[in-house]
Each structure stands twice: as C-alpha cells, then as structure tokens.
C-alpha positions as CSV (number, residue, x, y, z in Angstrom):
1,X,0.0,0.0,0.0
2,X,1.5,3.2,-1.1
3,X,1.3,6.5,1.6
4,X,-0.1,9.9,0.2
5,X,0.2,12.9,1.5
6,X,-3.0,15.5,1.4
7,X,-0.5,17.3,-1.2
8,X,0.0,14.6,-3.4
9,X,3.5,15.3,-3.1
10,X,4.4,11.4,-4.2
11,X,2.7,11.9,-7.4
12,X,4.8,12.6,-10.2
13,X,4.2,16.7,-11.4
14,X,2.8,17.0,-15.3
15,X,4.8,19.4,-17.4
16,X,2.8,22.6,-17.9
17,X,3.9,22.6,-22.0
18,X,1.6,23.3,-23.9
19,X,3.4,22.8,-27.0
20,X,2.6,26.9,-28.3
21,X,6.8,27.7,-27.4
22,X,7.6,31.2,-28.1
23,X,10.1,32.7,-26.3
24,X,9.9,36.5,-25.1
25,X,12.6,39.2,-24.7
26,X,12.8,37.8,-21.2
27,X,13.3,34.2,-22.1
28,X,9.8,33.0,-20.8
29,X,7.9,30.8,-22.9
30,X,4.5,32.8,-23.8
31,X,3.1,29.6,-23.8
32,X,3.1,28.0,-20.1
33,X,4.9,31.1,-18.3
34,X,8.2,28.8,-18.0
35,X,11.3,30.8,-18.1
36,X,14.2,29.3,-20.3
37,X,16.2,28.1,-17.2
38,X,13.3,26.5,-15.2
39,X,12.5,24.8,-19.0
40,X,15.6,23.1,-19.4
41,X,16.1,22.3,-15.2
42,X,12.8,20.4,-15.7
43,X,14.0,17.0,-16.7
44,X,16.4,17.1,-14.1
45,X,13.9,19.1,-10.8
46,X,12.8,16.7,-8.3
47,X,8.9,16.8,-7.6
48,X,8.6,19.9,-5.0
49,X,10.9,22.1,-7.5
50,X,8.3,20.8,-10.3
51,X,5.5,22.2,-8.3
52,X,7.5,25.9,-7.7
53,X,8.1,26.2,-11.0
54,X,4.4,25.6,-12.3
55,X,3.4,28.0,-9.4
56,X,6.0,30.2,-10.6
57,X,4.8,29.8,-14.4
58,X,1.3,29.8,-13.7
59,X,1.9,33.1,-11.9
60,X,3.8,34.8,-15.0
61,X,0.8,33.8,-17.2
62,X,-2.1,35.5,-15.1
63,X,0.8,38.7,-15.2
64,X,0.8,38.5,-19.0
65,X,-2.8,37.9,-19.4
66,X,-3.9,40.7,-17.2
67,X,-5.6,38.0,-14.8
68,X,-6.1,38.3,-11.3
C-alpha cells in the first residue's frame, strides 16, 4: 500500500507545456509562463521544484494575461 500525502506530493508533477513555445525578450515561454532556465532544469527538478516552478509559471501567465 503506497502513503499519500493530502498534497500529493508522491505523485509525479505533469509538465505545464503546452506545445505553443515562443520565447519572449525575457526568455519565458508565452506559452506555459516557464522561463528558459526552469525549461531546461525540468528534466532534471525533483517533484517539489516541479511544483515551484508551475506555481512560478502559472503566476507569469495570469501577469501576461492581465488576470487576477
């Protein structure tokens, strides 16, 4: 029997990609708010580092957007 967290933080994090890459002047992809870094550190991030970044990313888009 496996043990989860309320968090889910044993479940394996789902890229954000969208597959719409465009990169702006600052590097960040206008397609799931990723900057170029956090992109090519994915691969390697554990799961808690996946999570920040799609917090992170998530956060850029609702900038760019004009969301709340």
């Amino acid at each position: 029997m496996s043990s989860k967290n309320s968090e889910g933080t044993d479940l394996e994090v789902a890229s954000p990609c969208r597959r719409q890459c465009c990169l702006d002047d600052q590097d960040v992809c206008l397609g799931c708010g990723r900057a170029l870094a956090e992109i090519l550190e994915w691969g390697t991030a554990d799961r808690a580092r996946k999570r920040a970044i799609c917090l992170a990313a998530d956060a850029r888009l609702q900038r760019h957007s004009g969301g709340p």
